[in-house]
C-alpha positions as a Markdown table, in Angstrom:
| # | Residue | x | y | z |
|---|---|---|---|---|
| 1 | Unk | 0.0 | 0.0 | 0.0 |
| 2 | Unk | 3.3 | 2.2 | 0.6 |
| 3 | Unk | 4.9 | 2.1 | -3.2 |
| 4 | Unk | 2.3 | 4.0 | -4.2 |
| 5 | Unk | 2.1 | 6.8 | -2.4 |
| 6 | Unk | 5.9 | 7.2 | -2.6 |
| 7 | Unk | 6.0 | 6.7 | -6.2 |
| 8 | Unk | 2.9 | 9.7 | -6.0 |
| 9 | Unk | 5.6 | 11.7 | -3.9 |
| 10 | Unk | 8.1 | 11.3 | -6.5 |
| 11 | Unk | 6.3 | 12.5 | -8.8 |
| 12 | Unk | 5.1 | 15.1 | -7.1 |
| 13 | Unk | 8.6 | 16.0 | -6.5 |
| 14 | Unk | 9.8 | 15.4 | -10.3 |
| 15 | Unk | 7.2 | 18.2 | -11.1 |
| 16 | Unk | 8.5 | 20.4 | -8.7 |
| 17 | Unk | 11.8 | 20.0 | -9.7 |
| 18 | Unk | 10.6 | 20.9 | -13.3 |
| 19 | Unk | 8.5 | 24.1 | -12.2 |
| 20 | Unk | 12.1 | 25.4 | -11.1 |
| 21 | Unk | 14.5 | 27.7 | -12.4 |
| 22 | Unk | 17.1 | 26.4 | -14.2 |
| 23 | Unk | 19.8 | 28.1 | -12.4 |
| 24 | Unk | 18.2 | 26.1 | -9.6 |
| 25 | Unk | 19.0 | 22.8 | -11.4 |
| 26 | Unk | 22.6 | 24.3 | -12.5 |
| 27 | Unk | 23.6 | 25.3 | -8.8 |
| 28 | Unk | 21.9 | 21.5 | -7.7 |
| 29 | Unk | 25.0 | 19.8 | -9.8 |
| 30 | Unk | 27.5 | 22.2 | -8.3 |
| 31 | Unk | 27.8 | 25.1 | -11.1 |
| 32 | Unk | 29.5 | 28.0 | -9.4 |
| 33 | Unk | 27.5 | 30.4 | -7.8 |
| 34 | Unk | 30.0 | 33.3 | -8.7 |
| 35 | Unk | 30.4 | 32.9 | -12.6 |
| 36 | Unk | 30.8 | 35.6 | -14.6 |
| 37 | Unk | 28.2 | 36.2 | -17.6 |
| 38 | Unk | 29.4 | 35.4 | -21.1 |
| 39 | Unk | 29.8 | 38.8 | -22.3 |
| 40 | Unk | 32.5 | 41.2 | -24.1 |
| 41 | Unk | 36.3 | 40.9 | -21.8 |
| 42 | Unk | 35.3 | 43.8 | -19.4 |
| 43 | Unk | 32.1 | 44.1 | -19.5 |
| 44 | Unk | 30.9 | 40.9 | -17.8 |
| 45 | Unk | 28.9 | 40.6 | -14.8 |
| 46 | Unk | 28.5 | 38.3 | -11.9 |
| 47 | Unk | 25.6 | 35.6 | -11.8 |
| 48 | Unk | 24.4 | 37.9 | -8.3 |
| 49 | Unk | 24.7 | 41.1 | -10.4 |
| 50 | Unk | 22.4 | 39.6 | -13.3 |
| 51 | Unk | 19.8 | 38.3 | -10.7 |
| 52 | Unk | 19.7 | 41.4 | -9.0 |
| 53 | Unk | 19.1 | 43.6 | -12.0 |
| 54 | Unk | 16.4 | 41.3 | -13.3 |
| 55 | Unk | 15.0 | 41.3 | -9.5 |
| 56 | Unk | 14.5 | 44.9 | -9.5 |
| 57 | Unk | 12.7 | 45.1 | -12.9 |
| 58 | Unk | 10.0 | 42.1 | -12.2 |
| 59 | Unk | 10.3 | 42.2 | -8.6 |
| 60 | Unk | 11.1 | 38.4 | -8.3 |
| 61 | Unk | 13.8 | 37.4 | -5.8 |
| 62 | Unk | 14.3 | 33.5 | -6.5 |
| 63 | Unk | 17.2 | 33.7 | -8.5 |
| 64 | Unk | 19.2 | 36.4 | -5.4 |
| 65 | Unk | 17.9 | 34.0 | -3.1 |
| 66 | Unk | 18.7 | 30.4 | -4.7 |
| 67 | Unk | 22.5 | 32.1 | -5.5 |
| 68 | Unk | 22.9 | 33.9 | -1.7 |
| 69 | Unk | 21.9 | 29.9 | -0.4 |
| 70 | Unk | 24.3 | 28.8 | -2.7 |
| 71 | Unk | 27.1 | 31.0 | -1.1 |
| 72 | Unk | 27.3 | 33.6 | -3.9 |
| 73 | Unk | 29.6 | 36.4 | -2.6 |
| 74 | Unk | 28.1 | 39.6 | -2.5 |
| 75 | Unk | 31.0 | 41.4 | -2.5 |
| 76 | Unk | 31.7 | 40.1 | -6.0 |
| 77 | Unk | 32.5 | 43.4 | -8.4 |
| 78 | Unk | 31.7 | 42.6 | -12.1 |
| 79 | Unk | 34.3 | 43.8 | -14.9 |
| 80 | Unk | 32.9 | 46.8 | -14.7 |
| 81 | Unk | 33.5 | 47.5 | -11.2 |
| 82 | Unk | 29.1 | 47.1 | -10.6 |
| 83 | Unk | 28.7 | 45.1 | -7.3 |
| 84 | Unk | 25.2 | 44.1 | -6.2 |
| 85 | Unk | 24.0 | 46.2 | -3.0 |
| 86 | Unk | 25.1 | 49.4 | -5.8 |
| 87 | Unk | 23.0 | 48.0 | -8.4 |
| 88 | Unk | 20.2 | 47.4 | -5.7 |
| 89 | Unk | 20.6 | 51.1 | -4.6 |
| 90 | Unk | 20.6 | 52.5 | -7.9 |
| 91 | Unk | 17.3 | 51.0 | -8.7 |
| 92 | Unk | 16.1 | 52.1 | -5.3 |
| 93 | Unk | 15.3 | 48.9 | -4.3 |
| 94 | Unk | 14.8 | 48.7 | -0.7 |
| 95 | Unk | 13.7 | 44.9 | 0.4 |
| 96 | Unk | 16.6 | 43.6 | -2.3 |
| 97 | Unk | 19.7 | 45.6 | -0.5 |
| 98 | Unk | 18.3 | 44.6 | 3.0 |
| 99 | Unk | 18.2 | 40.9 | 1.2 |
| 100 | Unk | 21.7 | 41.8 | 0.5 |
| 101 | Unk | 23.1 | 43.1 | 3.6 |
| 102 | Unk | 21.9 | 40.4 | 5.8 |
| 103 | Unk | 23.9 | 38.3 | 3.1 |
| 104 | Unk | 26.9 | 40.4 | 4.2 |
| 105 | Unk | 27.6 | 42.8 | 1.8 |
| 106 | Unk | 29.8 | 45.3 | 2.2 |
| 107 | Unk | 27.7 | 48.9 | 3.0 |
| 108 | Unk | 30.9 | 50.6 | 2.3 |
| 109 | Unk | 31.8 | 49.0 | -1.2 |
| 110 | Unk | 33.1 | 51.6 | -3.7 |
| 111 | Unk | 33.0 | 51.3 | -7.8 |
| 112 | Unk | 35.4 | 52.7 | -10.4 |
| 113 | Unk | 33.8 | 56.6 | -9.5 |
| 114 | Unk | 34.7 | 55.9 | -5.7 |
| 115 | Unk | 30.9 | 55.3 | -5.6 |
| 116 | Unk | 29.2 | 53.8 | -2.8 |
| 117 | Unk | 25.5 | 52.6 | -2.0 |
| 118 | Unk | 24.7 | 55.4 | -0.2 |
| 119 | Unk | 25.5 | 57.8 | -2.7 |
| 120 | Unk | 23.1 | 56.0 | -4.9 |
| 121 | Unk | 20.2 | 56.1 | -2.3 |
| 122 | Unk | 21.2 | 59.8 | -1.9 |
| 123 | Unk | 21.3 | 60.7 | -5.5 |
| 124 | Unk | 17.4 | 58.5 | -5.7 |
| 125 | Unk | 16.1 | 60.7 | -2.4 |
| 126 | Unk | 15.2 | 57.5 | -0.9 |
| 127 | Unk | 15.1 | 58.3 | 2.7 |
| 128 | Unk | 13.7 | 54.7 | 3.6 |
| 129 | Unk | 16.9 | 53.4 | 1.6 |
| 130 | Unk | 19.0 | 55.3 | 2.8 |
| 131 | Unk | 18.1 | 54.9 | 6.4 |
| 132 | Unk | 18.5 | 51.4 | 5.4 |
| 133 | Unk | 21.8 | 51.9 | 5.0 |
| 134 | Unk | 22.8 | 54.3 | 7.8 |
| 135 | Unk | 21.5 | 51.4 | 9.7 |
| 136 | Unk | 23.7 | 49.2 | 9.0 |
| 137 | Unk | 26.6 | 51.7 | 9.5 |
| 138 | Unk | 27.3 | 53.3 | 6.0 |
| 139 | Unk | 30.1 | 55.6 | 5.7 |
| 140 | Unk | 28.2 | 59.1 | 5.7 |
| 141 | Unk | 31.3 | 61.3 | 4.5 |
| 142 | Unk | 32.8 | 58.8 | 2.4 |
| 143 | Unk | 34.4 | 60.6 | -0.9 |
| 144 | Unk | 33.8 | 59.8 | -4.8 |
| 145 | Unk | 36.5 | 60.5 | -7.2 |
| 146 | Unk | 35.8 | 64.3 | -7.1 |
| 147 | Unk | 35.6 | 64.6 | -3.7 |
| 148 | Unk | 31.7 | 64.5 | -2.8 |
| 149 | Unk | 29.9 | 62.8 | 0.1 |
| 150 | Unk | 26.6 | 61.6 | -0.2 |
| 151 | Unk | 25.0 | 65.0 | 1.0 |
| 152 | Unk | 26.4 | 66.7 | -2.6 |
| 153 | Unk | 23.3 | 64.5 | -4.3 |
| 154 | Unk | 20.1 | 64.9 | -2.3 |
| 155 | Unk | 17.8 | 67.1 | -3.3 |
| 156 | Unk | 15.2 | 66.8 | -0.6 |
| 157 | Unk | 14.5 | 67.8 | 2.7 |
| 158 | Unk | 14.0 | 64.3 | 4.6 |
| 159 | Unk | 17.3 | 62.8 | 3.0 |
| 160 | Unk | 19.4 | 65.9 | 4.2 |
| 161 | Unk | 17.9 | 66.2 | 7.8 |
| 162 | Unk | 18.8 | 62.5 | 8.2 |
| 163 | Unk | 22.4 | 62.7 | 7.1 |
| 164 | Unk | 22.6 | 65.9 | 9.2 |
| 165 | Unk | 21.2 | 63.9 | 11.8 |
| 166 | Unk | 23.7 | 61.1 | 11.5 |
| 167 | Unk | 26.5 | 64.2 | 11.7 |
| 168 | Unk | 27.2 | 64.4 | 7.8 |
| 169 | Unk | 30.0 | 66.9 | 7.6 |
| 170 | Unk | 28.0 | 69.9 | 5.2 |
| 171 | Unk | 31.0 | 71.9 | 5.2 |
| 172 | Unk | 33.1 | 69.7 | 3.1 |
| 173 | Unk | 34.4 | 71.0 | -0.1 |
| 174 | Unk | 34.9 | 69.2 | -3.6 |
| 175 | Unk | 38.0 | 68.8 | -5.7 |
| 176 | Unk | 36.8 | 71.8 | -7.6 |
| 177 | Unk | 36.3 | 74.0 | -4.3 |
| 178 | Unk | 32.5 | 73.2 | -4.1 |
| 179 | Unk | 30.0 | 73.1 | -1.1 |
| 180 | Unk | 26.8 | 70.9 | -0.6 |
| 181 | Unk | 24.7 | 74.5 | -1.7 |
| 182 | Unk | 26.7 | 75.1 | -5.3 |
| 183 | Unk | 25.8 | 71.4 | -5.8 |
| 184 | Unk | 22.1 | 71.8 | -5.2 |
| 185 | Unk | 21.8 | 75.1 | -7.1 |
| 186 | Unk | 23.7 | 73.9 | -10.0 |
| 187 | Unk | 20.7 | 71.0 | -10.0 |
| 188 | Unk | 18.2 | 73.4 | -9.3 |
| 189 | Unk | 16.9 | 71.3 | -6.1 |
| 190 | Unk | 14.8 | 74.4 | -4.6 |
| 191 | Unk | 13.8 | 71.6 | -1.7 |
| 192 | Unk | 17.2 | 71.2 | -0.3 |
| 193 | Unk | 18.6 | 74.5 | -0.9 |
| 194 | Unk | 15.6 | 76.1 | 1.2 |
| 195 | Unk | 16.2 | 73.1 | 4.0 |
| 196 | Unk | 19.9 | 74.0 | 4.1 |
| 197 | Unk | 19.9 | 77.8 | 3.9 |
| 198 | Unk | 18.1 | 77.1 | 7.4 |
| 199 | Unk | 20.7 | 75.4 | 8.8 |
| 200 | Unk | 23.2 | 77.4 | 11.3 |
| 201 | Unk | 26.6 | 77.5 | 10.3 |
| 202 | Unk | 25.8 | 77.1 | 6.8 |
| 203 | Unk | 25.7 | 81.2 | 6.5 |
| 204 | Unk | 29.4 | 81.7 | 4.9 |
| 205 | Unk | 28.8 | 79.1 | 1.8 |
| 206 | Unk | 25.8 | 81.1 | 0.7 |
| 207 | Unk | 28.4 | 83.6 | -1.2 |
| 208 | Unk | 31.4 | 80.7 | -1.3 |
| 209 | Unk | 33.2 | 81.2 | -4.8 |
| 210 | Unk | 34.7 | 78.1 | -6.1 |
| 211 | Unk | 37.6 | 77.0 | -8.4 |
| 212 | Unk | 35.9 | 79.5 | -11.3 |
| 213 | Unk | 34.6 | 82.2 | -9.0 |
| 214 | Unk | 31.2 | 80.9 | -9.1 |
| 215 | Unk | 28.9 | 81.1 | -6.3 |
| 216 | Unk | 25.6 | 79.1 | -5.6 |
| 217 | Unk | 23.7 | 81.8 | -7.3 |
| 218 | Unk | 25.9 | 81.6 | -10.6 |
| 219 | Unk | 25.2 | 78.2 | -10.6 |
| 220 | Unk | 21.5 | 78.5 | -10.7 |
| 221 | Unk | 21.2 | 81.5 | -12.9 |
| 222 | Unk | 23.6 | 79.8 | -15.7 |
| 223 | Unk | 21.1 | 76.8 | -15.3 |
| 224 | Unk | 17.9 | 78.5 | -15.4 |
| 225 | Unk | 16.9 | 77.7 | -11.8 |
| 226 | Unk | 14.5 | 80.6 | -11.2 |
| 227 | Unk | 13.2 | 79.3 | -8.0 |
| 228 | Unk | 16.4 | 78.9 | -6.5 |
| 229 | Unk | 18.0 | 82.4 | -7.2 |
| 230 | Unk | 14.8 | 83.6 | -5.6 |
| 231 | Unk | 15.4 | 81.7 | -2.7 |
| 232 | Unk | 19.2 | 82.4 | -2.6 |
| 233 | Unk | 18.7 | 86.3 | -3.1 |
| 234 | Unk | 16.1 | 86.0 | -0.2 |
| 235 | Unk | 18.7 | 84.7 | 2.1 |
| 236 | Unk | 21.3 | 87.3 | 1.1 |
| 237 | Unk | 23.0 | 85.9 | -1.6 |
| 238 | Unk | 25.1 | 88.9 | -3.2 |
| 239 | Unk | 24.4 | 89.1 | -7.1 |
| 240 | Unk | 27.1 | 91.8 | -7.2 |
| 241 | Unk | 29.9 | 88.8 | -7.2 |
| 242 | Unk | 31.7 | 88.2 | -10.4 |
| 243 | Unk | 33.2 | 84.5 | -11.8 |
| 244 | Unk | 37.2 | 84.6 | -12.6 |
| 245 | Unk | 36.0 | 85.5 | -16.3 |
| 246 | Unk | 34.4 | 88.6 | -14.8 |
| 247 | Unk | 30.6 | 87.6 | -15.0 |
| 248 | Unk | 27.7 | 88.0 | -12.7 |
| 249 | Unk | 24.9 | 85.8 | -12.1 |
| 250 | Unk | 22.9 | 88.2 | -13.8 |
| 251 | Unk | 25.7 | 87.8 | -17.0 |
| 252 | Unk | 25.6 | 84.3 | -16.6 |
| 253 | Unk | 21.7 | 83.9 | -16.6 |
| 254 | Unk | 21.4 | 86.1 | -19.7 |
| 255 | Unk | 23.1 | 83.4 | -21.4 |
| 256 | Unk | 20.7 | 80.7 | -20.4 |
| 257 | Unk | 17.6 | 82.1 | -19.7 |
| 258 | Unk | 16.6 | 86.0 | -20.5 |
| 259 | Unk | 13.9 | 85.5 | -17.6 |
| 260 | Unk | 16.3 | 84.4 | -15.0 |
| 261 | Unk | 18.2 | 87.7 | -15.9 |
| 262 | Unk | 15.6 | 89.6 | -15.9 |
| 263 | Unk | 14.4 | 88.6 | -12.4 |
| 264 | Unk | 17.5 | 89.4 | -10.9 |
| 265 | Unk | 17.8 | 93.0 | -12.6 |
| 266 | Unk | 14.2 | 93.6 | -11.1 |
| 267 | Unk | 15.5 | 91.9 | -7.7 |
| 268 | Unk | 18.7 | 94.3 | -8.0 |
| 269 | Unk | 16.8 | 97.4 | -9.3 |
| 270 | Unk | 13.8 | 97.2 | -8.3 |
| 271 | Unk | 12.4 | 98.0 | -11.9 |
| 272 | Unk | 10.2 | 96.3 | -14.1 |
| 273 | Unk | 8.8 | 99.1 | -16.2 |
| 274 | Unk | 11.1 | 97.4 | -19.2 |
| 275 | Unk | 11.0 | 94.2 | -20.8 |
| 276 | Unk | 14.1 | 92.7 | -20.8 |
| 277 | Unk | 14.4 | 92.8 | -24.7 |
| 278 | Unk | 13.9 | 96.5 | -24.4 |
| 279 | Unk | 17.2 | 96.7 | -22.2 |
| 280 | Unk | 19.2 | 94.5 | -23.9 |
| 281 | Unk | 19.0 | 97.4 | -26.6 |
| 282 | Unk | 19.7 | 100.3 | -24.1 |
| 283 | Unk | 22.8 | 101.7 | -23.4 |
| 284 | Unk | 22.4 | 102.6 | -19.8 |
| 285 | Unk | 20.7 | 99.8 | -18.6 |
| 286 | Unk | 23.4 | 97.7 | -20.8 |
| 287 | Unk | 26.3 | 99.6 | -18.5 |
| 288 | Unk | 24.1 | 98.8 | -15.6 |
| 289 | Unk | 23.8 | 95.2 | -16.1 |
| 290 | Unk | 27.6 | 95.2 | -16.8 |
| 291 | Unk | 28.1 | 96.8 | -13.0 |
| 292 | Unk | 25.8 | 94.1 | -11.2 |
């Protein structure tokens, strides 16, 4: 009466076996669990970096999981210099990097750029990822090849008060002589340049000229970024300031955006009886311009 039901349980088990992936059956008969992809010299990618990236897309975790069971190291780079909890960050992908981390991967990895996972989770504003992170004791002034901590990327107000909370150093400056404020108003990220023109002892970068003689408001004006000029000028910033190559933000903006320009003129002036095409073609306000 027993052969039966075992032979019903084998076959049970035979369909299982068939309903799995085949990287299941590949890992079952010992394939290595760190294998690189067959793709160009340089450019290939670890079996973990693959499942992760497909993970994120179709939000499907068997293939992480069967690989992290199966001993994958997560600390694997591919050619490239990609590692997984980067990958996993990039795509914002909160469950997969904790998946990741409890696997052991390293919070403080770095790629080619000096790049780590909390950079990424910075650069996404993910404040739950990057609480994630903190957690699990990311560097919070670690560097990247130019010389920016993870503060130089956010651009909102929840990600910056909790790296100011976990005492992220806002005073550093790039390789090019750059604070956390030219960064955010060269990116036009009105949220965190209002959060951090708040902060105390932020004061002195609002006018800080860097490796060009750029301020935070040249930044913005030769982007277009009308909202943050506003808010900069509000705060004091002085529009007066010229770059090395002699031009104000006002000079700057004129190149970019004619309304930009033309709001600071009115901000400087306060005039707006003229369009600003009508003062492009007037001497005196041309020699005005020239002075702010």
């Amino acid at each position: 009466e027993g052969l039966p039901l075992r032979m019903e349980g084998d076959a049970r088990e035979d369909d299982d076996e068939k309903k799995k992936p085949s990287l299941a059956k590949l890992l079952k008969y010992g394939a290595d669990p760190n294998s690189l992809s067959f793709e160009e010299p340089g450019q290939r990618r670890t079996l973990l970096c693959l499942s992760v990236e497909e993970a994120a897309q179709i939000d499907d975790f068997t293939k992480v999981t069967l690989l992290l069971e199966a001993k994958a190291d997560p600390t694997r780079r591919c050619e490239n210099g990609a590692f997984p909890l980067l990958l996993a960050a990039n795509r914002k992908h909160v469950k997969l990097s904790r998946q990741l981390l409890q696997a052991k991967a390293d919070v403080n990895m770095q790629d080619a750029k000096l790049v780590t996972p909390l950079h990424a989770a910075v650069h996404q504003d993910d404040e739950r990822l990057v609480q994630l992170l903190l957690l699990h004791r990311a560097n919070i002034n670690m560097v990247d090849k130019v010389g920016q901590p993870p503060a130089f990327f956010s651009g909102s107000r929840g990600v910056i008060s909790a790296l100011l909370e976990a005492e992220a150093d806002l005073l550093h400056l790039n390789n090019k002589g750059q604070s956390v404020l030219h960064l955010a108003a060269h990116n036009g990220a009105y949220e965190a340049i209002a959060f951090l023109t708040e902060v105390d002892g932020l004061r002195h970068l609002i006018d800080l000229q860097d490796e060009r003689g750029r301020t935070p408001l040249h930044h913005a004006a030769a982007r277009g970024h009308q909202a943050v000029v506003s808010r900069l000028m509000d705060v004091g910033a002085d529009p007066s300031i010229k770059t090395k190559n002699g031009q104000t933000a006002m000079s700057l903006a004129d190149g970019k955006d004619v309304d930009v320009a033309y709001y600071i003129y009115t901000r400087v002036t306060g005039s707006n009886r003229a369009t600003w095409g009508e003062m492009a073609h007037n001497p005196i306000a041309l020699t005005l311009v020239a002075v702010i």
